[in-house]
MIKOLKOL-244134 format. One record per residue (C-alpha): x, y, z; residue number from 1; residue in one letter. Coordinates in nm, 3 decimals. Example, Ala and Ser with C-alpha at 12.3 -4.5 7.8 and 13.67 -1.06 7.14 Angstrom:
% residues 2
        px        py        pz     i   aa
     1.230    -0.450     0.780     1    A
     1.367    -0.106     0.714     2    S
This chain:
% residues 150
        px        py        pz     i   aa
    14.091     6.811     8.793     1    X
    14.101     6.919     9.195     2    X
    14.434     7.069     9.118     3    X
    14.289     7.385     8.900     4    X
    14.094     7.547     9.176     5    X
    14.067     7.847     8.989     6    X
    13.854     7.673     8.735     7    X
    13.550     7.764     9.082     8    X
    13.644     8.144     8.998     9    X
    13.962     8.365     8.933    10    X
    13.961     8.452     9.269    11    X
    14.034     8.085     9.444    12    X
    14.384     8.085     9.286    13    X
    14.485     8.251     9.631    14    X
    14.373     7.938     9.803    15    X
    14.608     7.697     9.636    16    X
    14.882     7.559     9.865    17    X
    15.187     7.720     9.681    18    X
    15.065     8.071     9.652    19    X
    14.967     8.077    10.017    20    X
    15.286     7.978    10.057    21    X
    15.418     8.242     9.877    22    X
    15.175     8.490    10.015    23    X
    15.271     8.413    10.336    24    X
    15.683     8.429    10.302    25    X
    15.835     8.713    10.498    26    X
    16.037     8.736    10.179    27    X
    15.840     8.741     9.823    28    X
    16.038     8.722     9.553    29    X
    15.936     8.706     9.139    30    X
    16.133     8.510     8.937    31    X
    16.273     8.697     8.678    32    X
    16.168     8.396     8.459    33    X
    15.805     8.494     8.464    34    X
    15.863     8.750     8.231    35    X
    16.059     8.531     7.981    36    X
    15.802     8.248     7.933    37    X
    15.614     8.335     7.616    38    X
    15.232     8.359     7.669    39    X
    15.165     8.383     7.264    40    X
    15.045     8.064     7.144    41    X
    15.166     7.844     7.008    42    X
    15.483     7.796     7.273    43    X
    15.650     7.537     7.445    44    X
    15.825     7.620     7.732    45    X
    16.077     7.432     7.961    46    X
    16.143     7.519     8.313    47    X
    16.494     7.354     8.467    48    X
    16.593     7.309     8.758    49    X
    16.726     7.088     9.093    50    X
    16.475     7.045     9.350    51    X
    16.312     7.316     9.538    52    X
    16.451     7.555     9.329    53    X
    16.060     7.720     9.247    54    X
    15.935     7.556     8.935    55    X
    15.615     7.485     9.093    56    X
    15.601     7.862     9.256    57    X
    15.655     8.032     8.952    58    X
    15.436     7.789     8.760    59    X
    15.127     7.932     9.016    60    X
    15.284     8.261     8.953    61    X
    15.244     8.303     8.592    62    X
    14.877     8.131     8.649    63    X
    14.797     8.398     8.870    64    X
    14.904     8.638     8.670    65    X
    14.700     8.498     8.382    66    X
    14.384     8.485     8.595    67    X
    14.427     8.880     8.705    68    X
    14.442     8.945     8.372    69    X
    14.146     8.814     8.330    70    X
    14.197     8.484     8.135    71    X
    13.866     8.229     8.156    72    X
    14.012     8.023     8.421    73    X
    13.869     7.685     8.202    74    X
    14.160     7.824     7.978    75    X
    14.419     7.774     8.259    76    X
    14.487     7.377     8.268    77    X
    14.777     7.273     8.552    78    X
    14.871     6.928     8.593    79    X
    15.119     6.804     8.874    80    X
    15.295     6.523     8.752    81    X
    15.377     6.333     9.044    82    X
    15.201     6.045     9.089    83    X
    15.108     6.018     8.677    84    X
    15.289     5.646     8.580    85    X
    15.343     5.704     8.199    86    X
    15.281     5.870     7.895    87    X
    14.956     5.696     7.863    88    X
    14.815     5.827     8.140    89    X
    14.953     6.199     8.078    90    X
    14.756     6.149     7.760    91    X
    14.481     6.055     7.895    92    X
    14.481     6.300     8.165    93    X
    14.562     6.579     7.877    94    X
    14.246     6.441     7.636    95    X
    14.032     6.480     7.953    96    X
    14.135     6.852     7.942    97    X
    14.117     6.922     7.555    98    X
    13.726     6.829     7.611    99    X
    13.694     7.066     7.859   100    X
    13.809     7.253     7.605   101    X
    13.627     7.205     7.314   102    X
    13.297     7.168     7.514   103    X
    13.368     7.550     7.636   104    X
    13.477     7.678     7.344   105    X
    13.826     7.812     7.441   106    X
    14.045     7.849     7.164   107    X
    14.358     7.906     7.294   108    X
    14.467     7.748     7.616   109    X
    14.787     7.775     7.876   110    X
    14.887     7.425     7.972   111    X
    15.101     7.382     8.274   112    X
    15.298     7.001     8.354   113    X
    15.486     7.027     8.696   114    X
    15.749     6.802     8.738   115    X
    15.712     6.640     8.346   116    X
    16.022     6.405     8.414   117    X
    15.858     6.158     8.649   118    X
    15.639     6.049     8.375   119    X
    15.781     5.734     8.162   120    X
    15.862     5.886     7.802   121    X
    15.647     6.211     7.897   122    X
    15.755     6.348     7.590   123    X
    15.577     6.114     7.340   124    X
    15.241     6.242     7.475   125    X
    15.341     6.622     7.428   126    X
    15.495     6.568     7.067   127    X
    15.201     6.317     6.941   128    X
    14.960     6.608     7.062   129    X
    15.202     6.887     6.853   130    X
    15.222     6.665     6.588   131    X
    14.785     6.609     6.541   132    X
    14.738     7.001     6.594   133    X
    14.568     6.958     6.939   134    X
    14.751     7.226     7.087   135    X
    14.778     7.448     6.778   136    X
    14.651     7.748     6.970   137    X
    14.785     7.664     7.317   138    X
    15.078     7.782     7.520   139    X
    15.232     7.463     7.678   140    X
    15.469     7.505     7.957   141    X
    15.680     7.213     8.140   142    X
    15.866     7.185     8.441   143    X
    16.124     6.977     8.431   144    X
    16.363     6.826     8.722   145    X
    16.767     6.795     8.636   146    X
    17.019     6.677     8.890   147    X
    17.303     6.853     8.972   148    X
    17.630     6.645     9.108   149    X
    17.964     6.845     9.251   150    X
């Protein structure tokens, strides 16, 4: 779970490799998206777009955002999906997560999967854990890479 530095303290957010990215841009710009992601559970959000178009940025954004407003960072669960093979492992990775969870006694939760579509039928994983009530009180948001041909 090396990805959610926050989960250290609120305050480590600014040391994750995106929002120094951001931070350091001569030109900062806020998606206007940020503010049309609901934050009420339960959600599902989709974020579409080509390559390098921000997902991940404005991902980080909203999770700083969350953190300044003083969220319990444990509440804040970010996943890059990258190198994850298949929906079996998403689960897993996701179960790992919900104990976290449970253990600290967050209700409701903001779940964030970068780049969903390279996981193998990534969707099975999200809609078995809809279907059993697992994320009942959580705000799940997913990033999702389309292709664009001219």
């Amino acid at each position: 779970m090396e990805e959610n530095i926050w989960w250290r303290g609120k305050d480590y957010i600014e040391e994750d490799v995106d929002i120094k990215k951001w931070n350091s841009a001569k030109f900062r710009w806020i998606p206007r998206e940020t503010n049309r992601i609901s934050l009420q559970p339960f959600s599902l959000n989709f974020i579409v777009g080509p390559r390098q178009a921000g997902k991940t940025t404005l991902m980080k954004l909203l999770i700083k955002r969350l953190l300044e407003s003083n969220h319990n960072p444990l509440s804040i669960f970010y996943c890059s999906c990258d190198l994850v093979s298949d929906y079996k492992e998403l689960l897993e990775k996701m179960k790992e997560y919900l104990k976290i969870k449970k253990r600290e006694g967050i209700k409701s939760s903001f779940i964030f999967l970068d780049e969903v579509t390279f996981v193998k039928d990534w969707y099975r994983t999200v809609k078995y854990l809809i279907d059993t009530g697992e994320l009942r009180g959580d705000v799940v948001t997913v990033s999702a890479q389309v292709h664009c041909q001219f």
